[in-house]
C-alpha positions in Angstrom: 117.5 173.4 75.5 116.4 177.3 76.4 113.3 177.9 78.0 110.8 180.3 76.2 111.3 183.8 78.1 107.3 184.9 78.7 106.6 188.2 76.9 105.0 189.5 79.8 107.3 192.1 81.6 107.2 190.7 85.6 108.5 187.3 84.1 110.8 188.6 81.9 113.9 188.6 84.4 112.6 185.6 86.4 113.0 183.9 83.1 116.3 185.0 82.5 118.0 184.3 85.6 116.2 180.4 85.1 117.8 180.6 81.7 121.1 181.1 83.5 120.7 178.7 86.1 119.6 176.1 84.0 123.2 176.9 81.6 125.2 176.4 84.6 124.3 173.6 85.9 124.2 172.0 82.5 127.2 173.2 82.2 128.5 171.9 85.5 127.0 168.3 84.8 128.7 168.2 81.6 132.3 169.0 83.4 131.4 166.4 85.8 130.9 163.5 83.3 133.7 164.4 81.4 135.8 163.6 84.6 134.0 160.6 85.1 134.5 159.1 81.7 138.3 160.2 82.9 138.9 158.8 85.8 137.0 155.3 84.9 138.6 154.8 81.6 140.8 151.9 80.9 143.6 151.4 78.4 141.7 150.3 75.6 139.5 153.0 76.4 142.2 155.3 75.7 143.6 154.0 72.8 140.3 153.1 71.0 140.2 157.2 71.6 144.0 157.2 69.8 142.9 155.1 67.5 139.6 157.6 66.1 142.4 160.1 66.4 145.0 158.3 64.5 147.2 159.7 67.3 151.1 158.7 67.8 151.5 156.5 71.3 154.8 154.9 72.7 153.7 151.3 74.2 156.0 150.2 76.9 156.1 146.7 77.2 157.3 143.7 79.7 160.8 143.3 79.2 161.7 147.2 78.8 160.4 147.4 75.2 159.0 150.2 73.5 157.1 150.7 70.2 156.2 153.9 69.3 153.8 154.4 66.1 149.9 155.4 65.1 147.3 153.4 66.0 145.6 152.0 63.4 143.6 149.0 64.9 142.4 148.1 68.4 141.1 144.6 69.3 140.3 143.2 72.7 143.6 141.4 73.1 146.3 143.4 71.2 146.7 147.1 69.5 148.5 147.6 66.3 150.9 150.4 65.1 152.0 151.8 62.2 155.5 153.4 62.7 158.8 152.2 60.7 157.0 149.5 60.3 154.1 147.7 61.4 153.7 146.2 65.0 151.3 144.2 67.0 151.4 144.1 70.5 149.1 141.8 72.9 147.6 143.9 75.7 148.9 141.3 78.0 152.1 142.9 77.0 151.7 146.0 78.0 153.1 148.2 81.0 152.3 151.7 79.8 151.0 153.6 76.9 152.2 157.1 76.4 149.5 159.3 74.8 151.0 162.0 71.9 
C-alpha cells in the first residue's frame, strides 16, 4: 500500500519520509512473522512445505532407520517417499527429518 504524496510542496517531504516509515515497518513486521511461522512450526508443517516443493528429505526413524526420498504425500499420521522405491513411514515413527 503507498500513500498518495500531496502535490502541495510543504507536504511533499513529510510525505516521503511517511512513505519510508510506513515501508520499514512493513517490512520489519513481515520479517517478524516469517520467524514466527519458524519457530512454531511443526514437522508436518515442514514437510507439507517439502511436500509443495517436491523437496528430497532423509527421515530418521526409531530403530536407527533412515529413508531418504521426495515427498510426494503428507497425511496426519504418515509421510510417503518416492526414492528407490516407494516408502511410507507413520509419523509415530519418526525421530528426525532432514530437509534437502
Amino acid at each position: 500500500m503507498a500513500f498518495e504524496i500531496p502535490d502541495h510542496p510543504d507536504l511533499i517531504d513529510i510525505g516521503r519520509r511517511l512513505q519510508s516509515r510506513f515501508d520499514r515497518v512493513l517490512e520489519t513486521e513481515h520479517e517478524a512473522a516469517a520467524v514466527l511461522a519458524r519457530r512454531t512450526a511443526t514437522i508436518r508443517d515442514r514437510l507439507l512445505d517439502a511436500e509443495d516443493a517436491e523437496s528430497m528429505v532423509t527421515v530418521h526413524c526409531i530403530g536407527g532407520h533412515r529413508v531418504a526420498g521426495r515427498v510426494v504425500a503428507v497425511a496426519q499420521d504418515h509421510i510417503e517417499l518416492a526414492g528407490d522405491r516407494h516408502t511410507i513411514v507413520a509419523m509415530e515413527q519418526l525421530i528426525a527429518v532432514d530437509l534437502a
